[in-house]
Each structure stands twice: as structure tokens, then as C-alpha cells.
C-alpha positions as CSV (number, residue, x, y, z in Angstrom):
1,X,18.6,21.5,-5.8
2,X,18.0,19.2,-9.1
3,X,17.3,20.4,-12.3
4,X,15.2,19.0,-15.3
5,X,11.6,19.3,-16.9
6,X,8.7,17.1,-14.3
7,X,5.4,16.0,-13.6
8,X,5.2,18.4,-10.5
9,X,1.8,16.0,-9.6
10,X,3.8,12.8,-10.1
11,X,7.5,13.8,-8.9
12,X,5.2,15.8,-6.0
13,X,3.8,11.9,-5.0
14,X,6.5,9.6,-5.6
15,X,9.0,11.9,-2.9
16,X,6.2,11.8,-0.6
17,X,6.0,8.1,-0.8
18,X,9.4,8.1,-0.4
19,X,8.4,10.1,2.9
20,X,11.3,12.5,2.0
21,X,10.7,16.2,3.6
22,X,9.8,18.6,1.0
23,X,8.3,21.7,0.7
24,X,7.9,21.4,-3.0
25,X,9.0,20.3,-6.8
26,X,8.9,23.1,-9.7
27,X,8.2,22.4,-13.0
28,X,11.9,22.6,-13.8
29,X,12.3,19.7,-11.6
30,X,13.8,22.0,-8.4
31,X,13.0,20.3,-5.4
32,X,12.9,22.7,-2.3
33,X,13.6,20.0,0.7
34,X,12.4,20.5,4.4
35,X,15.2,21.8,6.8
36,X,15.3,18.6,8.5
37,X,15.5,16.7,5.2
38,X,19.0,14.5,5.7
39,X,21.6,14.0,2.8
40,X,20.7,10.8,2.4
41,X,17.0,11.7,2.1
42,X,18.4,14.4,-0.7
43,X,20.5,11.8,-2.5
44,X,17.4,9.3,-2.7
45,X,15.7,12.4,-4.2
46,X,17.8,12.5,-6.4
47,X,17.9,8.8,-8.0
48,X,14.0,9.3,-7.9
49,X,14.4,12.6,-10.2
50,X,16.6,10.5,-12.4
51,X,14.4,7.8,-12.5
52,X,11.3,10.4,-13.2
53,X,9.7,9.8,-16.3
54,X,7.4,12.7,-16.8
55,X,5.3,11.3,-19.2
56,X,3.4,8.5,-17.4
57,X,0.4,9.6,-15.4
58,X,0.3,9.7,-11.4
59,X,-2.0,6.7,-10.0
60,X,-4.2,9.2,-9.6
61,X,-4.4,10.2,-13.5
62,X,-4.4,6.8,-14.7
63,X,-7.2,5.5,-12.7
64,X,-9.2,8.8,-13.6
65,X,-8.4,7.7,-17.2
66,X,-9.2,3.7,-16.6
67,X,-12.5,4.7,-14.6
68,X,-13.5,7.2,-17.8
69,X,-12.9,4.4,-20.2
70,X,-15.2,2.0,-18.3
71,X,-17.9,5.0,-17.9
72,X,-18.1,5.0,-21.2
73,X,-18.7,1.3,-21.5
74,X,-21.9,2.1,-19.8
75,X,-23.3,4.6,-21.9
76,X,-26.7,3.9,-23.4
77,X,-27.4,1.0,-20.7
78,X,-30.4,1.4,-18.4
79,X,-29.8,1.6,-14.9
80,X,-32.0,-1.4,-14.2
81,X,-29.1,-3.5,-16.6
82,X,-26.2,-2.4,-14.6
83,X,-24.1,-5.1,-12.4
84,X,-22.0,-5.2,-9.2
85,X,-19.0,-4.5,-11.6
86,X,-20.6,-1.6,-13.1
87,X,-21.6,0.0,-9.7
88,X,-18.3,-0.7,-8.9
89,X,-16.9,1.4,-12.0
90,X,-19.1,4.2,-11.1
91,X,-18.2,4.6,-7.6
92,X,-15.0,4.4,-8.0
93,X,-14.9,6.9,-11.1
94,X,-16.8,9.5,-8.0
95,X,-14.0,8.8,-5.7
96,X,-11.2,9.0,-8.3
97,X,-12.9,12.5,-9.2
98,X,-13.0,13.7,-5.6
99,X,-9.3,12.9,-5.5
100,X,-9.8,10.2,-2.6
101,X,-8.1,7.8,-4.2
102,X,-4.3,7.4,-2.9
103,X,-1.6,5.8,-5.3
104,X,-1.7,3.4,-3.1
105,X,-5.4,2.9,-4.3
106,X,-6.5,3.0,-0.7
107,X,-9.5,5.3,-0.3
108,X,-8.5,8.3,1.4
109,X,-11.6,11.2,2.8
110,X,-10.5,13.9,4.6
């Protein structure tokens, strides 16, 4: 177990990417690992806890935020005026909501 203050969302994503077994992060930064999680998967835990900057957003977060800033580019235009980009924006401010949206940025439905 690792100790220091997290992003439980964030740390939570970037040791899955890593595709290191855990059950879960705390808030405290204690990562409780899968039985069949190896040493080496729990030293590579590790450097990513080091490496863990708490204060940036998850993908997730920061598209929410980039999609929320464009929606608000659109306020006051008619529907009629909107482009391809625009519908673009929109859609993928719903999907971004929904939490379909991977950090990948791959759409993900379940």
C-alpha cells in the first residue's frame, strides 16, 4: 500500500490503463491491488502514484469542461445557424455527460 492525497477518478483510470489489478484507490492515495496483482504490476503502481498529479482533470473532466466551453459558444444562435462543427460539439457534450467517452476518447456505450 501507497500513501498520499489523489484524484481517486484520475489515479482510479490511469492504473486501469496501465491494466494493473485493483480493487480500488482511496482518497489518501491507498491502492488496494487484486490478489493476482504481481510485484512488478505494484511497483509500476507505484511510479504512476508518484507521477500523480492530482490537480489535472481525468480525460473525462477535461473534455466535459472543453465541450461546456464550446456550448456556450452557441448560446443565443438559432438552430437553423448551427454547422457540422457545432452538431459536432453538441453531441459530443451528450456523450461526454453520459460518461461514454473513454480517456482514450473512443466512444464507449454499455
Amino acid at each position: 500500500m501507497f500513501s498520499m492525497k489523489v484524484n481517486v477518478l484520475k489515479l482510479t483510470e490511469e492504473l486501469n490503463t496501465a491494466s494493473i489489478p485493483i480493487w480500488g484507490v482511496s482518497s489518501d492515495g491507498r491502492i488496494d491491488f487484486q490478489e493476482t496483482a504481481t510485484p512488478a504490476q505494484k511497483a509500476q503502481a507505484a511510479q504512476i502514484l508518484a507521477a500523480h498529479d492530482p490537480t489535472k482533470p481525468t480525460a473525462q473532466e477535461q473534455a466535459l469542461k472543453d465541450a461546456q466551453t464550446a456550448l456556450k459558444a452557441l448560446n443565443a444562435k438559432k438552430v437553423s445557424a448551427l454547422s457540422a462543427a457545432d452538431f459536432q460539439t453538441l453531441f459530443k457534450l451528450w456523450l461526454v455527460e453520459r460518461g461514454w467517452v473513454a480517456a482514450d476518447g473512443t466512444i464507449q456505450v454499455p
